[in-house]
N, C-alpha and C positions, 0 to 999 in steps of 0.2 A: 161278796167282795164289792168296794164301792163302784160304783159308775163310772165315776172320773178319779184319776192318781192328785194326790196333791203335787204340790209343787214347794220343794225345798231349795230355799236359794243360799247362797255362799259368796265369799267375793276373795277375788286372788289379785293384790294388789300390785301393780307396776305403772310405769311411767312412758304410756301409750297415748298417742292424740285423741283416739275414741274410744270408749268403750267398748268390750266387746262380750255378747251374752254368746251363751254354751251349754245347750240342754243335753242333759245326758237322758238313753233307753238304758233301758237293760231288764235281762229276763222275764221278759214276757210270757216265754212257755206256752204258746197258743194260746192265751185267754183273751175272751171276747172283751172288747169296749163299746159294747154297739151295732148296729148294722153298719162294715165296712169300718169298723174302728173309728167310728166317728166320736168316741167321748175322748180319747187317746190323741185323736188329732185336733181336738178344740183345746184339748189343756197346751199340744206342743204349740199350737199360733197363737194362746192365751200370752205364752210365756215370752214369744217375740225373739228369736234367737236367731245368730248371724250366724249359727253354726250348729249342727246336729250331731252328736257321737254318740254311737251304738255301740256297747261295750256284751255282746254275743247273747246266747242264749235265747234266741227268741221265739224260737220254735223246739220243738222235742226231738231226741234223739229217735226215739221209735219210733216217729208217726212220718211217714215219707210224704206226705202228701203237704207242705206246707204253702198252697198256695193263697189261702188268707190270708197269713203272715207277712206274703209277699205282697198282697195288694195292699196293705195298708202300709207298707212300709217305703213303696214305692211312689207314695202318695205326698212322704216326708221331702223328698225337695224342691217340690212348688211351697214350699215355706222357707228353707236353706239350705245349704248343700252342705251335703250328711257323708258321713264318716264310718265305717263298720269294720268293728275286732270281732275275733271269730272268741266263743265261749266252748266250752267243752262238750256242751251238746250238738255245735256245728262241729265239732272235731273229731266225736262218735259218729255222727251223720254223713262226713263227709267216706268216713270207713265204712259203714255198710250199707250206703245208699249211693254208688259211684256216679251212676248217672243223674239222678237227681240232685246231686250237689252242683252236679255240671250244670244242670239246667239252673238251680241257683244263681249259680254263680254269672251265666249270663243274663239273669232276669235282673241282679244288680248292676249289672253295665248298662243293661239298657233303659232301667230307671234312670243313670248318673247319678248310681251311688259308689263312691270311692272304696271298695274294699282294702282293708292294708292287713296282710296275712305274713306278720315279721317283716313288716316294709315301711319307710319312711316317704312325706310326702312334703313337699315347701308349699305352703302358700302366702298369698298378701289378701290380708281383712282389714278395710276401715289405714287405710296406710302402715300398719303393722304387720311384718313377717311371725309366721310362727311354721315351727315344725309339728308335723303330725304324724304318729307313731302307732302300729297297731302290734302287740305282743300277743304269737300265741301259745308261746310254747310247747309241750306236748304232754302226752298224758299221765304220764308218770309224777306232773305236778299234782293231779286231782285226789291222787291215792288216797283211799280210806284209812284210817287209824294207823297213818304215818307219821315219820317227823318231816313237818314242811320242805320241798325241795328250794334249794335256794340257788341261783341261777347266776353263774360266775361271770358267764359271756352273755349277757340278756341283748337284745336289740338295741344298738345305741343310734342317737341322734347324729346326722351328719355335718351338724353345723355347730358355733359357739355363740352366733350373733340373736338369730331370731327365741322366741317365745319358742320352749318346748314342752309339747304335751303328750302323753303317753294313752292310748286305749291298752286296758287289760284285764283281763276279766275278774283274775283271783286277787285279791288284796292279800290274801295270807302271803302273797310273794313279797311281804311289804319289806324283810331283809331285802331281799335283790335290789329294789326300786333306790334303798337308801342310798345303795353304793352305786347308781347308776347318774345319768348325766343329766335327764328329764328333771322338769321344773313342779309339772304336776300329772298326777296318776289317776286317770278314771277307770273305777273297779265294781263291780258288781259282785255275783256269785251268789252269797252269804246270805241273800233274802233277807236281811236286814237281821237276822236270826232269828227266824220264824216267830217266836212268840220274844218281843220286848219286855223286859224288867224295868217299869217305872226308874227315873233318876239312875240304871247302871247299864245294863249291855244287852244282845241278844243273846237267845238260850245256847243255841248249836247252830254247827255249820255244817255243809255238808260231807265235810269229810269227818265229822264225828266227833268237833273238840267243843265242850262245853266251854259257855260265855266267851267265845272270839274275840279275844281282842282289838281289833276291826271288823263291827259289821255294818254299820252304817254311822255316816257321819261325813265333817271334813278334819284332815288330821294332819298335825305336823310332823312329820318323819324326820330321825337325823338328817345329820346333812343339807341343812334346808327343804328336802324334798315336801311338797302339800301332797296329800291323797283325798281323792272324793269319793265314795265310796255309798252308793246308791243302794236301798232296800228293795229296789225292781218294782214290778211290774205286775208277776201275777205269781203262780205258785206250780210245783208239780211233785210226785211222790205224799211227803206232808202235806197236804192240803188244806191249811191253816195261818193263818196271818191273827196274830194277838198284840192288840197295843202297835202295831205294827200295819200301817197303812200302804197299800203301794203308791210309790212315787217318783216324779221325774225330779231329778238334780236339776239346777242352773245354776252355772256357777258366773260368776260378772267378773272380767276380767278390766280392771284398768285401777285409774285414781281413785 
């Protein structure tokens, strides 16, 4: 795997006084970038971002011991202040490693990083409100060779005025997203679908549908909604990336 993730950028345009950048993680799955995640973290200050979101996955469900993961990750807001939606491998994790999630979950406060576990958050960037939103539903969306769960009450936005953005991990929820109130969706999961087909889509997902519909990209969804939708980080189970580099999102919000 390479060294460093590339860096795919996007732009969501509105009528903001500054610009505002927005790096997306996602599924990293314990892989190394280095000693202390140092290729990982020269690409995130490469990229210059006023804002960090971690759309889950970043450690493995079976391995208890994620405390690399933590150091590197805690390392993310002396660059900006970062953002974390939990993925399905934090939501196995959280189930059969009780206390270790615990201790998680306090080693992200004490980093100051913002976990939002079906919780919304307001802030002000650059004189621009925006909402931030982390979805994590439960695990009956992950199920293997189902029909996607589609999420009638999904987590809504508490406001109508600021920028609203969504952390969520599965883009197959992309029915839900259309009919929900959020402006744009950071999704992960899909690993881009492991091996890339030149000019069309990734092969499979993880719940076992050939060529996804969403697996990496930035997309227009009804209803206005934009989705970004990141090929992650590192790989686990298939351990395989084809045509299929991992990478961090930035998406540039403004004019």
């Amino acid at each position: 795997m390479r060294k460093r993730p590339v860096i795919t950028e996007y732009r969501y345009y509105a009528d903001i006084p500054e610009k505002i950048r927005i790096v997306q993680l996602t599924d990293l799955h314990s892989c190394p970038y280095g000693k202390e995640g140092r290729y990982l973290l020269d690409a995130v200050k490469e990229a210059g971002p006023d804002l960090i979101f971690i759309t889950g996955d970043m450690f493995n469900k079976l391995e208890p011991d994620n405390s690399e993961v933590l150091d590197i990750i805690s390392r993310l807001p002396s660059i900006a202040p970062v953002f974390y939606s939990l993925g399905n491998h934090e939501m196995s994790y959280k189930r059969l490693f009780k206390e270790e999630y615990k201790q998680f979950l306090e080693s992200l406060k004490k980093a100051g990083i913002c976990l939002l576990d079906d919780e919304t958050t307001l802030i002000q960037v650059k004189g621009t409100k925006l909402e931030i939103g982390g979805f994590t539903g439960d695990r009956e969306g992950y199920a293997r060779f189902v029909k996607t769960k589609i999420y009638k009450k999904m987590l809504a936005p508490g406001t109508k005025g600021p920028i609203r953005l969504l952390l969520s991990h599965n883009p197959e929820f992309y029915k839900s997203y259309e009919f929900s109130d959020w402006d744009v969706i950071f999704c992960g999961h899909l690993h881009g679908g492991v091996v890339r087909i030149p000019f069309f889509r990734g092969l499979v997902s993880p719940s076992g549908r050939l060529f996804p519909k969403y697996s990496k990209g930035y997309f227009q969804l009804k209803n206005g909604k934009k989705m970004v939708v990141s090929a992650g980080l590192g790989m686990h189970t298939i351990k395989i990336r084809i045509f299929n580099p991992p990478e961090l999102c930035l998406l540039t919000v403004g004019k």
